[in-house]
PDB file of N, CA, C and O in Angstrom:
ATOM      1  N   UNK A   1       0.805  -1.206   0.000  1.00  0.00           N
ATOM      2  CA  UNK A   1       0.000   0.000   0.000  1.00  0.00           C
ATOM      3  C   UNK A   1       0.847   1.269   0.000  1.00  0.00           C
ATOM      4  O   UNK A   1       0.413   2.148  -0.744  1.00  0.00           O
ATOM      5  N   UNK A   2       2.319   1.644   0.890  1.00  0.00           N
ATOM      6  CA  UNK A   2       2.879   2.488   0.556  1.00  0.00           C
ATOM      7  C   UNK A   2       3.082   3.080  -1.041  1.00  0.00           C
ATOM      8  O   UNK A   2       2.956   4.197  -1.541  1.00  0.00           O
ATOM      9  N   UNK A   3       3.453   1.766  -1.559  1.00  0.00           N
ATOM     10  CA  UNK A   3       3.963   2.189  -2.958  1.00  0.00           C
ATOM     11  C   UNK A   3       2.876   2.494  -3.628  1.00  0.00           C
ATOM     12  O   UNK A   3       3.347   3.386  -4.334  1.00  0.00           O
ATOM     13  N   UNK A   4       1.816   2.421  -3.921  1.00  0.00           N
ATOM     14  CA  UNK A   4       0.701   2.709  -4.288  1.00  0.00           C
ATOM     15  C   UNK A   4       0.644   3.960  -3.972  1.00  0.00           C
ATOM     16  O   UNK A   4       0.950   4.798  -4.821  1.00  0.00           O
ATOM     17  N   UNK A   5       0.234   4.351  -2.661  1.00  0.00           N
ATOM     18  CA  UNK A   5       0.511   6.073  -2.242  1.00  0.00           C
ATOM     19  C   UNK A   5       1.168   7.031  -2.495  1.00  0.00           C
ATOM     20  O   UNK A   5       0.734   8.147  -2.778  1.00  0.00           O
ATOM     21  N   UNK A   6       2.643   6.587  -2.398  1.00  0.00           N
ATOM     22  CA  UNK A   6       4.081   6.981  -3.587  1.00  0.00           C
ATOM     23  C   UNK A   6       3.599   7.440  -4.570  1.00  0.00           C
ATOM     24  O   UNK A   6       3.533   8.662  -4.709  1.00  0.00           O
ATOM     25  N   UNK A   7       3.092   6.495  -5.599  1.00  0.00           N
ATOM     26  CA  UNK A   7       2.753   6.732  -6.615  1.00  0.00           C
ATOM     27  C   UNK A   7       1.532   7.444  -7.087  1.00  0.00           C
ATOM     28  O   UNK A   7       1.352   7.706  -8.276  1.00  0.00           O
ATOM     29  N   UNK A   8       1.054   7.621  -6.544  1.00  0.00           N
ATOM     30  CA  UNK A   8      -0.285   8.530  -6.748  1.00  0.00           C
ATOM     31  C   UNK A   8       0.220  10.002  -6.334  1.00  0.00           C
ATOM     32  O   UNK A   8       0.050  10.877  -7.182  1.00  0.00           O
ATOM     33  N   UNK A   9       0.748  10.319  -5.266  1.00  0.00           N
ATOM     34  CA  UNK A   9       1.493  11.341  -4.880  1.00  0.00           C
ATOM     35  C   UNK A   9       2.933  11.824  -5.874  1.00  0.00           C
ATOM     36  O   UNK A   9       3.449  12.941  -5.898  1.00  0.00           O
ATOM     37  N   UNK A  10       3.247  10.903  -6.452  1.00  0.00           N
ATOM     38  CA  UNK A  10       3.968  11.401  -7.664  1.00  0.00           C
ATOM     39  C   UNK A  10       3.487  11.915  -8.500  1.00  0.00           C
ATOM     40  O   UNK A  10       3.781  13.033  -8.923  1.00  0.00           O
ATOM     41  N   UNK A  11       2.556  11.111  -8.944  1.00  0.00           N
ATOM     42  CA  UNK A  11       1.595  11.419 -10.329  1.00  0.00           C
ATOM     43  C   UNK A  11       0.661  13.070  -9.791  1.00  0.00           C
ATOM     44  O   UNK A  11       0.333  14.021 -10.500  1.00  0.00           O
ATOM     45  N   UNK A  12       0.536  12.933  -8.845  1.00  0.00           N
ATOM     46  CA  UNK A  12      -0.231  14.217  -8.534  1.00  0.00           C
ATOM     47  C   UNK A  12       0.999  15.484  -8.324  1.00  0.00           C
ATOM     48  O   UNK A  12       0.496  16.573  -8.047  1.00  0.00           O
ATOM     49  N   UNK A  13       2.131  15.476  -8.395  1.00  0.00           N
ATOM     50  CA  UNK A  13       2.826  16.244  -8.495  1.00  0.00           C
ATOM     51  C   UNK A  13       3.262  16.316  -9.011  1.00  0.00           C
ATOM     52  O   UNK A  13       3.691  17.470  -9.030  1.00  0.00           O
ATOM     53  N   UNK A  14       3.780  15.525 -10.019  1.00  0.00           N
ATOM     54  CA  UNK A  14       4.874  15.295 -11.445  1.00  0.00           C
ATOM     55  C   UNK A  14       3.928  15.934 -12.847  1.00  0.00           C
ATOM     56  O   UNK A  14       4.453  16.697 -13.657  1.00  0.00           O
ATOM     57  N   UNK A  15       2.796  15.579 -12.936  1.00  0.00           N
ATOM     58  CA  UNK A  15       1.815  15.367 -13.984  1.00  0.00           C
ATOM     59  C   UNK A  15       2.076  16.824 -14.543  1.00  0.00           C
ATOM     60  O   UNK A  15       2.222  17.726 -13.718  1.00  0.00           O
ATOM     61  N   UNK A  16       2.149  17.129 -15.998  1.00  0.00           N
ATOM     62  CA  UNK A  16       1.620  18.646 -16.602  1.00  0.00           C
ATOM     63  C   UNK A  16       0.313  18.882 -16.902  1.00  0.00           C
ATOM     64  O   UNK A  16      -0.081  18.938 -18.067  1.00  0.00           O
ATOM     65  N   UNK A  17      -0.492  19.045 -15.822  1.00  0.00           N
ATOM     66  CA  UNK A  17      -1.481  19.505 -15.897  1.00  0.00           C
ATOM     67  C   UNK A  17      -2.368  20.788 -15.099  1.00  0.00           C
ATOM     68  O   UNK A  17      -1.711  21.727 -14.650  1.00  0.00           O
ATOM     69  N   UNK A  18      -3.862  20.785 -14.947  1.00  0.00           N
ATOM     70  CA  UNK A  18      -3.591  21.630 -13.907  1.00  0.00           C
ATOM     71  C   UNK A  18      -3.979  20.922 -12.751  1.00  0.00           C
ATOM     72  O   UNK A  18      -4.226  19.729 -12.924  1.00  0.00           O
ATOM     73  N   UNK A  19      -4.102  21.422 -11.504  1.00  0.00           N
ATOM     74  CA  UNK A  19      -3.923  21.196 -10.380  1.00  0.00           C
ATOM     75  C   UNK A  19      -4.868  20.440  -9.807  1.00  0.00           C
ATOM     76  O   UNK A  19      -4.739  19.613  -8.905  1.00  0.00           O
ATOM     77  N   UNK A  20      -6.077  20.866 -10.542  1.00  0.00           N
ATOM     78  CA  UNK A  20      -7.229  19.491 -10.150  1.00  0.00           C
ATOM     79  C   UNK A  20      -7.245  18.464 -10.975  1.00  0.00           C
ATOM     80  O   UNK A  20      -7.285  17.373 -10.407  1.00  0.00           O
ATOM     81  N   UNK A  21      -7.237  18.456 -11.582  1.00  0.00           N
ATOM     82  CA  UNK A  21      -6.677  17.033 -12.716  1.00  0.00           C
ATOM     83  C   UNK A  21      -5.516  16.463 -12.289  1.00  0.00           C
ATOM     84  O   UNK A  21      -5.662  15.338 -11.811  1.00  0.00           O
ATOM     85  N   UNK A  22      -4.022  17.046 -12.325  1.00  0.00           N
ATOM     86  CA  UNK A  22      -3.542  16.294 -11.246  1.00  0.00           C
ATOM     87  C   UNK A  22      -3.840  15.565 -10.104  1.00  0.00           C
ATOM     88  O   UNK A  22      -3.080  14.624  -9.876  1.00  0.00           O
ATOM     89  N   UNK A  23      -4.690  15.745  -9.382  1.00  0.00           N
ATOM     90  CA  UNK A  23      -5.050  15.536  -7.692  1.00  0.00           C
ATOM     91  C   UNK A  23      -5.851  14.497  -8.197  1.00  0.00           C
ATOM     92  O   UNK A  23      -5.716  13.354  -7.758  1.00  0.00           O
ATOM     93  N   UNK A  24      -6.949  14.863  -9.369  1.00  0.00           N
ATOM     94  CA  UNK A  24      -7.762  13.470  -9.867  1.00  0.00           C
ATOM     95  C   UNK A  24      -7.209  12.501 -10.459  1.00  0.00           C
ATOM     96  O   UNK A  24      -7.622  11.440  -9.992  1.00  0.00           O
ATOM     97  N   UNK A  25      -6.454  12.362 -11.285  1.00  0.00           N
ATOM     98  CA  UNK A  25      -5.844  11.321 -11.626  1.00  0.00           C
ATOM     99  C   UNK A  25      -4.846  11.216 -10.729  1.00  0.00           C
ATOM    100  O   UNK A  25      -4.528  10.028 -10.686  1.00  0.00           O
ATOM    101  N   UNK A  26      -4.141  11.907  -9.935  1.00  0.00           N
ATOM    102  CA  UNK A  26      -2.828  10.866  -8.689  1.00  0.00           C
ATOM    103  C   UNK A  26      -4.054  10.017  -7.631  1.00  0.00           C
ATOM    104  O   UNK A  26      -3.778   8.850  -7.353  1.00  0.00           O
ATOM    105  N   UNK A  27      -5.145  10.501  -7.161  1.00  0.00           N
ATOM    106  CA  UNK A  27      -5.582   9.545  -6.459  1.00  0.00           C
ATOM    107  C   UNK A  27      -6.774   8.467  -6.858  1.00  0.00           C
ATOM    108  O   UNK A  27      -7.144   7.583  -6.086  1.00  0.00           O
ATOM    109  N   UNK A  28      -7.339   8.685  -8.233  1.00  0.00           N
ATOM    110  CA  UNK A  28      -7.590   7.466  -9.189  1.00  0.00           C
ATOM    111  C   UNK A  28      -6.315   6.423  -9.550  1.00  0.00           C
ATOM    112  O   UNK A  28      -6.362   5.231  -9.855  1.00  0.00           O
ATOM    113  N   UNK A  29      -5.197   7.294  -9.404  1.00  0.00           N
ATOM    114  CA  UNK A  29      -4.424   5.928  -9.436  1.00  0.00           C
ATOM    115  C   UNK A  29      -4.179   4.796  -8.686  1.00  0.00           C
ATOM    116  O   UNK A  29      -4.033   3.627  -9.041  1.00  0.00           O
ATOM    117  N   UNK A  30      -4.154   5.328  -7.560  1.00  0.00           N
ATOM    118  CA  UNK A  30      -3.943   4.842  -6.300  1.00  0.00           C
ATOM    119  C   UNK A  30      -4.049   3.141  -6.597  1.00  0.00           C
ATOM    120  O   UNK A  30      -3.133   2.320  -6.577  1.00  0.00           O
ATOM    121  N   UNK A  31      -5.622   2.912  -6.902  1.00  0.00           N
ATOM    122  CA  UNK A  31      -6.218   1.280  -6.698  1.00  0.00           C
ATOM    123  C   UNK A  31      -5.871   1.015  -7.637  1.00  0.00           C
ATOM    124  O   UNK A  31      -5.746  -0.169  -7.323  1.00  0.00           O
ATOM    125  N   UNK A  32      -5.367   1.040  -9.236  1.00  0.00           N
ATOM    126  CA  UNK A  32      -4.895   0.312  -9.851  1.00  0.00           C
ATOM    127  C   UNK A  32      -3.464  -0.456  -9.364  1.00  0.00           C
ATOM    128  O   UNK A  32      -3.255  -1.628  -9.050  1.00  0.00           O
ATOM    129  N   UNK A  33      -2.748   0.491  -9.425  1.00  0.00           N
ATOM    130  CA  UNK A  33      -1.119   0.725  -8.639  1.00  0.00           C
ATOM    131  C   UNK A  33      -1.233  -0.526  -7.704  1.00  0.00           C
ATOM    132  O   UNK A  33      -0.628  -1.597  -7.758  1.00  0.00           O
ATOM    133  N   UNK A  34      -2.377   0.017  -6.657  1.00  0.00           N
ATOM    134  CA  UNK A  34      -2.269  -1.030  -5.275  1.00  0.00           C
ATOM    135  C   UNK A  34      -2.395  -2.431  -5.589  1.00  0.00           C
ATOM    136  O   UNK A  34      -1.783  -3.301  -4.969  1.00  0.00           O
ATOM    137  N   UNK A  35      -3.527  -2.760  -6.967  1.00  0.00           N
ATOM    138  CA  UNK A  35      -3.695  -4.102  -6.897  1.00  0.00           C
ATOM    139  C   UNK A  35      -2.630  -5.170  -7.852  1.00  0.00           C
ATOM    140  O   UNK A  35      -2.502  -6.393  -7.921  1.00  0.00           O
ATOM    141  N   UNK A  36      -1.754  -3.609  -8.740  1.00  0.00           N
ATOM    142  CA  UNK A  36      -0.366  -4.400  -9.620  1.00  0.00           C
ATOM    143  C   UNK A  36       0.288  -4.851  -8.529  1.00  0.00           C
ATOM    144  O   UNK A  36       0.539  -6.056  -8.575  1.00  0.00           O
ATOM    145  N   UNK A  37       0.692  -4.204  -7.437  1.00  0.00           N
ATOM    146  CA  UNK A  37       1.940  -4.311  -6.775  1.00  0.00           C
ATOM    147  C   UNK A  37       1.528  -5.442  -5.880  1.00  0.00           C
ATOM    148  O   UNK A  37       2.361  -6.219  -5.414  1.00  0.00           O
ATOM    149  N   UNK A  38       0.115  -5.543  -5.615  1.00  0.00           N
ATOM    150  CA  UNK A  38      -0.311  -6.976  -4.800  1.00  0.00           C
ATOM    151  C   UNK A  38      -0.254  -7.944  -5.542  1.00  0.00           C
ATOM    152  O   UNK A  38       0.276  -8.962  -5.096  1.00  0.00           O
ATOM    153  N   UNK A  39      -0.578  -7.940  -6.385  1.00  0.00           N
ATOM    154  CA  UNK A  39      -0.480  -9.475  -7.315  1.00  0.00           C
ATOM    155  C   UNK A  39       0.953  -9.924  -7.844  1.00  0.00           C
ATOM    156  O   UNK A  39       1.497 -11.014  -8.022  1.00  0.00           O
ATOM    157  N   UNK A  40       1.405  -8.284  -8.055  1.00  0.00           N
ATOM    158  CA  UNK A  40       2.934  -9.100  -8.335  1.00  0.00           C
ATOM    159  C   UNK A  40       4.060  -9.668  -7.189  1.00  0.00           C
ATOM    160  O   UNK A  40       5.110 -10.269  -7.415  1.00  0.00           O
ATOM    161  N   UNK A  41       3.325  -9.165  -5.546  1.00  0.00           N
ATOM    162  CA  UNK A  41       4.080  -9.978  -4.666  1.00  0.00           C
ATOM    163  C   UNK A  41       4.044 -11.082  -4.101  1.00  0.00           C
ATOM    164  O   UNK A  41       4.878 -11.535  -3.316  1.00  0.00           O
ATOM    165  N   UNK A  42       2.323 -11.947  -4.763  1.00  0.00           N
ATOM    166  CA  UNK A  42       1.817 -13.093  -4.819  1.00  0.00           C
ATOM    167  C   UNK A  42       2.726 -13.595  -5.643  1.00  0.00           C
ATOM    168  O   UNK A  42       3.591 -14.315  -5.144  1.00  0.00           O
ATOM    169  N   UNK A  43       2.751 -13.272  -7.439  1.00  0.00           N
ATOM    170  CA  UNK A  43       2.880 -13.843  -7.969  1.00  0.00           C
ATOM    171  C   UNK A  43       4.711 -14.277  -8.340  1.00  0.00           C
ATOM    172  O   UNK A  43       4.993 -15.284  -8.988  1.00  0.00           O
ATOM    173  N   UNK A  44       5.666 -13.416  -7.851  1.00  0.00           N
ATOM    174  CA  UNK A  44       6.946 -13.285  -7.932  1.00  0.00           C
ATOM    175  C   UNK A  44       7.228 -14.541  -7.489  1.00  0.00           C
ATOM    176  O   UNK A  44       6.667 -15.334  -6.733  1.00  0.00           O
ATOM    177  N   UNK A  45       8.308 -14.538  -8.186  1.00  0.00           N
ATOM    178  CA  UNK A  45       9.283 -16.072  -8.112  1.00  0.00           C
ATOM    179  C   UNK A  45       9.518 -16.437  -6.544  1.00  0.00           C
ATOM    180  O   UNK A  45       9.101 -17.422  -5.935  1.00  0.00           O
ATOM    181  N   UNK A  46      10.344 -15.309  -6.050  1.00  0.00           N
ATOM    182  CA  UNK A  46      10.819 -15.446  -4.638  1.00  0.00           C
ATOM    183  C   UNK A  46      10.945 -14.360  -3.766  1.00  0.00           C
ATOM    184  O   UNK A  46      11.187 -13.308  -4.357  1.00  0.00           O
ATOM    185  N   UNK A  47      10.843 -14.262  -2.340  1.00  0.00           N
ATOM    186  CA  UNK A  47      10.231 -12.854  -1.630  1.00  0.00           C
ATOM    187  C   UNK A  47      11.988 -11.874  -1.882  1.00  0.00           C
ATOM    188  O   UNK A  47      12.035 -10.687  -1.560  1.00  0.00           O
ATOM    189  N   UNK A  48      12.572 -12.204  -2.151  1.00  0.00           N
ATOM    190  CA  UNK A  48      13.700 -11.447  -2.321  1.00  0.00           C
ATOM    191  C   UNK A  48      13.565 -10.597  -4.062  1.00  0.00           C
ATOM    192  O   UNK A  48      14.618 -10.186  -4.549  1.00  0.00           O
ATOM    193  N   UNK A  49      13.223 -10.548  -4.267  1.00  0.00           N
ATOM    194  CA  UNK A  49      12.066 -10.500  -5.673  1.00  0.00           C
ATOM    195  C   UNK A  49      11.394  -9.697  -5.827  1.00  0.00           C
ATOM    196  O   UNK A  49      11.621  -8.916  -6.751  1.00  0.00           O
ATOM    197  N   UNK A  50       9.994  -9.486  -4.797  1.00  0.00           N
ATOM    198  CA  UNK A  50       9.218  -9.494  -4.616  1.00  0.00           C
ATOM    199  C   UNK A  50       9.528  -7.799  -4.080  1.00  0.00           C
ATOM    200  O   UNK A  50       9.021  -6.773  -4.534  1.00  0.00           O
ATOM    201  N   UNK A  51      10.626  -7.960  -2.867  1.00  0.00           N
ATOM    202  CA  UNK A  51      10.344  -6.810  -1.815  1.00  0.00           C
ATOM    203  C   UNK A  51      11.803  -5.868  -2.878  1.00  0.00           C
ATOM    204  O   UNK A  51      12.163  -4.694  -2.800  1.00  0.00           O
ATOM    205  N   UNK A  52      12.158  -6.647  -3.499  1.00  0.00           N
ATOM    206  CA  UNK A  52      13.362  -5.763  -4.591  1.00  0.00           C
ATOM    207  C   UNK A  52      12.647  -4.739  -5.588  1.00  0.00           C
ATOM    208  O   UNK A  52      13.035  -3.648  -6.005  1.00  0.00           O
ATOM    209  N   UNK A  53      11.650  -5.348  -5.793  1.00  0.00           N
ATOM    210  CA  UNK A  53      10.532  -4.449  -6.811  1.00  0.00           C
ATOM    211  C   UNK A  53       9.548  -3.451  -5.813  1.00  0.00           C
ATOM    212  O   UNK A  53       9.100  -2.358  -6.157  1.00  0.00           O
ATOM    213  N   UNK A  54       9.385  -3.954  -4.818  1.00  0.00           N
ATOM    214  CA  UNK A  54       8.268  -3.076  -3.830  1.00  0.00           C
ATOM    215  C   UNK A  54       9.472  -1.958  -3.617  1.00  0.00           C
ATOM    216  O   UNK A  54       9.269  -0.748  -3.721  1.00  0.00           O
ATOM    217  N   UNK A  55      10.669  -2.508  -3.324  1.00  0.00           N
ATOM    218  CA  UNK A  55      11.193  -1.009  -2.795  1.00  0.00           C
ATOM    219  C   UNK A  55      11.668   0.098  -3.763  1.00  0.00           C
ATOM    220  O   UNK A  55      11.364   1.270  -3.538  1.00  0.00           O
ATOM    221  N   UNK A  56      12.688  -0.386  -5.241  1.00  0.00           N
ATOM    222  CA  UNK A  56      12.654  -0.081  -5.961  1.00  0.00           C
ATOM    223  C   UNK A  56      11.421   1.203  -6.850  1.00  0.00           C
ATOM    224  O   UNK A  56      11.519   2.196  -7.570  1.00  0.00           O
ATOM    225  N   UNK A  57      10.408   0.428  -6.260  1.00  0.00           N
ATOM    226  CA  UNK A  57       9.298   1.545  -6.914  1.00  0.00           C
ATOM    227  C   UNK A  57       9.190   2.259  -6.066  1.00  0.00           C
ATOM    228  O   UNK A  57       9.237   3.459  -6.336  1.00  0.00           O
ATOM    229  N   UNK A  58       8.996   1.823  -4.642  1.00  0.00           N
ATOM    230  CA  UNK A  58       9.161   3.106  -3.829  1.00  0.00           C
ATOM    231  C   UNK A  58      10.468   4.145  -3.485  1.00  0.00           C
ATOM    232  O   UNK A  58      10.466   4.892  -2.506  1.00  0.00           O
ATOM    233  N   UNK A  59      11.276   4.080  -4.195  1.00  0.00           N
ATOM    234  CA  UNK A  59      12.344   4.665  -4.089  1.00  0.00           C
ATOM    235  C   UNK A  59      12.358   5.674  -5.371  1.00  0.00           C
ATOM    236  O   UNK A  59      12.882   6.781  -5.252  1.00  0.00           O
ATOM    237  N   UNK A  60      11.594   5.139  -6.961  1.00  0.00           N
ATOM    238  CA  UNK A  60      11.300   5.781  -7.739  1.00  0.00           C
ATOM    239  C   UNK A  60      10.524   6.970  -7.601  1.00  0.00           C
ATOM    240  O   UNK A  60      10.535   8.032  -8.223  1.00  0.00           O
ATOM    241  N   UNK A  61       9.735   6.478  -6.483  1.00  0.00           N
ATOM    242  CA  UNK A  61       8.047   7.467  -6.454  1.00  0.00           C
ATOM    243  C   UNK A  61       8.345   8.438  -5.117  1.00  0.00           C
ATOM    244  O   UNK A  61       7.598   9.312  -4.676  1.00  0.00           O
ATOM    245  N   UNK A  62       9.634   8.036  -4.612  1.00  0.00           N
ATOM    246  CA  UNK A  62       9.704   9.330  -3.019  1.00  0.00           C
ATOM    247  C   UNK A  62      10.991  10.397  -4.453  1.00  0.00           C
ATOM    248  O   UNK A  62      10.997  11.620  -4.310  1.00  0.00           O
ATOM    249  N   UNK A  63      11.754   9.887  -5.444  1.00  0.00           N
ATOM    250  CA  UNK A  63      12.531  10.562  -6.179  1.00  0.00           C
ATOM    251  C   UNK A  63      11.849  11.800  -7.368  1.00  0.00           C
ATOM    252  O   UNK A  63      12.193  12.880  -7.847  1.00  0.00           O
ATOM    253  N   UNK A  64      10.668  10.825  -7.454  1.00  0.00           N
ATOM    254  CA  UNK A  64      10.298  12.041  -8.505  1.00  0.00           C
ATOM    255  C   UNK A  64       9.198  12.761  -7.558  1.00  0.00           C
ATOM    256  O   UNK A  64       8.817  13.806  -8.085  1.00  0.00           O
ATOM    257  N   UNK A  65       8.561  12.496  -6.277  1.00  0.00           N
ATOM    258  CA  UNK A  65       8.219  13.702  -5.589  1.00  0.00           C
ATOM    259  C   UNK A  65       8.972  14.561  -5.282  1.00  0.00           C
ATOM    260  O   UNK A  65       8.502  15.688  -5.432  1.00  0.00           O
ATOM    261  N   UNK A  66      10.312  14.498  -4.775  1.00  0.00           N
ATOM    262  CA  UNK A  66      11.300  15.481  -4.474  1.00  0.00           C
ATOM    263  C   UNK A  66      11.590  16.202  -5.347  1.00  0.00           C
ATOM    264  O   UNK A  66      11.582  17.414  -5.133  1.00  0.00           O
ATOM    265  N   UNK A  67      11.922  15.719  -6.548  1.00  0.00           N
ATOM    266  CA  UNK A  67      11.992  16.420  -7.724  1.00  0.00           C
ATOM    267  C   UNK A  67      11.416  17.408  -8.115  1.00  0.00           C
ATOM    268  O   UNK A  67      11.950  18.509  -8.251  1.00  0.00           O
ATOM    269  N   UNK A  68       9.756  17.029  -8.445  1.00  0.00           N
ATOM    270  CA  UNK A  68       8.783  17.385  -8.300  1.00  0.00           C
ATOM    271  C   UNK A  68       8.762  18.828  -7.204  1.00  0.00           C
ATOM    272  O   UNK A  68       8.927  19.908  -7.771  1.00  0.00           O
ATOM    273  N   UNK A  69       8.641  18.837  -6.268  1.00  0.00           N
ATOM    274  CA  UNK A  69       8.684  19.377  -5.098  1.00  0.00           C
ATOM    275  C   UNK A  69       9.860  20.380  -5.489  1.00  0.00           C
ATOM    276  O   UNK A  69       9.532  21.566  -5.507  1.00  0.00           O
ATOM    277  N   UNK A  70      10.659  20.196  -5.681  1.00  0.00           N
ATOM    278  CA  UNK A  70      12.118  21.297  -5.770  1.00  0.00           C
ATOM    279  C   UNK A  70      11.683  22.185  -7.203  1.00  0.00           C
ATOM    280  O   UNK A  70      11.818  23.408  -7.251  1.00  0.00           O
ATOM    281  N   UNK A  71      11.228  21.497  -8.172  1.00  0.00           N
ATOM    282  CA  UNK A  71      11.149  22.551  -9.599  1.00  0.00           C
ATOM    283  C   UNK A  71       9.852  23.342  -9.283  1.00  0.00           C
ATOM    284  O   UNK A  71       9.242  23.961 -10.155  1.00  0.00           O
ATOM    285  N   UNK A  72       9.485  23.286  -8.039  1.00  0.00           N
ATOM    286  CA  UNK A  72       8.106  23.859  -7.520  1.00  0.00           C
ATOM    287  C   UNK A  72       6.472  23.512  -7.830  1.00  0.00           C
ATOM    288  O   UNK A  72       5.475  24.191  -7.582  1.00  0.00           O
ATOM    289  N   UNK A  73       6.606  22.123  -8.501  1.00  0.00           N
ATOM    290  CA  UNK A  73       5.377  21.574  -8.406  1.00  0.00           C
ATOM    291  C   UNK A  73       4.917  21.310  -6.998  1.00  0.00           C
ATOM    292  O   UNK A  73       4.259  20.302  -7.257  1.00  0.00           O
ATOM    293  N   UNK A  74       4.829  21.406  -6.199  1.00  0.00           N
ATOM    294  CA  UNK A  74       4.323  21.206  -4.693  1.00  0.00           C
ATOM    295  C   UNK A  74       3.314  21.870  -4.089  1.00  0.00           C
ATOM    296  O   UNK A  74       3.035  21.750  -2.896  1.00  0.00           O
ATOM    297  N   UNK A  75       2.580  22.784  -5.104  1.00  0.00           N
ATOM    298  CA  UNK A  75       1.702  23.609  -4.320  1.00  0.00           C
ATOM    299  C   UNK A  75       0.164  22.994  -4.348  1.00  0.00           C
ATOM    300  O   UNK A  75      -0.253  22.438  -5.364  1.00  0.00           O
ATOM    301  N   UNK A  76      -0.617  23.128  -3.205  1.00  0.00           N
ATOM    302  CA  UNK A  76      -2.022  22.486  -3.361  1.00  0.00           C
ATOM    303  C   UNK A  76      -2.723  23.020  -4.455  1.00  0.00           C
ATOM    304  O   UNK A  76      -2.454  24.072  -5.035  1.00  0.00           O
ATOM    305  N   UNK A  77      -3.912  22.003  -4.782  1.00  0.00           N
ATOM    306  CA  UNK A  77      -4.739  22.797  -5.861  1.00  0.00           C
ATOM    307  C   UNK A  77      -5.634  23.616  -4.856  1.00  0.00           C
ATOM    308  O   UNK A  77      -5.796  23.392  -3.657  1.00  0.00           O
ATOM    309  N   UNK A  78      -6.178  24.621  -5.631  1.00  0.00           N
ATOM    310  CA  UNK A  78      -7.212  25.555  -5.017  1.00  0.00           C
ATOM    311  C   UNK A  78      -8.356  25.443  -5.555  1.00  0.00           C
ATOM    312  O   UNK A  78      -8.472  24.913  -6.661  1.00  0.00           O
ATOM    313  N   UNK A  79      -9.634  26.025  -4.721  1.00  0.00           N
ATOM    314  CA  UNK A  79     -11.046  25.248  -4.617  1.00  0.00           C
ATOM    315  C   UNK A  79     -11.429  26.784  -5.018  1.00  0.00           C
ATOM    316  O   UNK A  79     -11.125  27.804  -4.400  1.00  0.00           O
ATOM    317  N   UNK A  80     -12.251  26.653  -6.339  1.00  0.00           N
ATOM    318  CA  UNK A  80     -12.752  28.110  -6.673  1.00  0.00           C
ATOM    319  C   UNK A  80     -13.928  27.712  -6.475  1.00  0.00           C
ATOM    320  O   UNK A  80     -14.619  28.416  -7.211  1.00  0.00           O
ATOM    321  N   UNK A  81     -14.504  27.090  -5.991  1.00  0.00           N
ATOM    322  CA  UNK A  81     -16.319  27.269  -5.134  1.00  0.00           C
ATOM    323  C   UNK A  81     -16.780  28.674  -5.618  1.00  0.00           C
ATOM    324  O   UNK A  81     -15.939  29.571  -5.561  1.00  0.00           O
ATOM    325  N   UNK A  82     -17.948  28.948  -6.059  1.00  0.00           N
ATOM    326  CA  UNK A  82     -18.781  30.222  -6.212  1.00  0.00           C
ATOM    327  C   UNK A  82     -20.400  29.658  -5.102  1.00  0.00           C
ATOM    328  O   UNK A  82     -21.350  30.429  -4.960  1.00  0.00           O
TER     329      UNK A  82
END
């Protein structure tokens, strides 16, 4: 489930879009993400394998938030309610 979160939180900060579309598609991603990364730790050869790819992606997805975050994508979206 981390990496799933990672990744939605990437995608919601990495994405060129605007700021609510970002936020909608990083946390529509979320449950796809969650149920790749579950099946592929069922389905992996061996748990050394398994947790090499879980961390790996999570190491991808805390890199391009920082990233993200430093070129100044980091700011919340804003709620124009009338």
């Amino acid at each position: 489930m981390p990496v799933a979160i990672a990744v939605g939180i990437a995608l919601t900060l990495a994405l060129p879009l605007s700021a609510n579309v970002r936020l909608t598609v990083g946390s529509y991603a979320v449950f796809p993400v969650w149920v790749t990364v579950a099946c592929f730790a069922f389905l992996a050869p061996n748990a050394r394998r398994a947790w090499l790819l879980l961390l790996t992606a999570l190491v991808l997805a805390a890199f391009t938030s920082l990233v993200a975050i430093a070129l100044g994508r980091g700011t919340p979206p804003t709620w124009s309610g009338r």
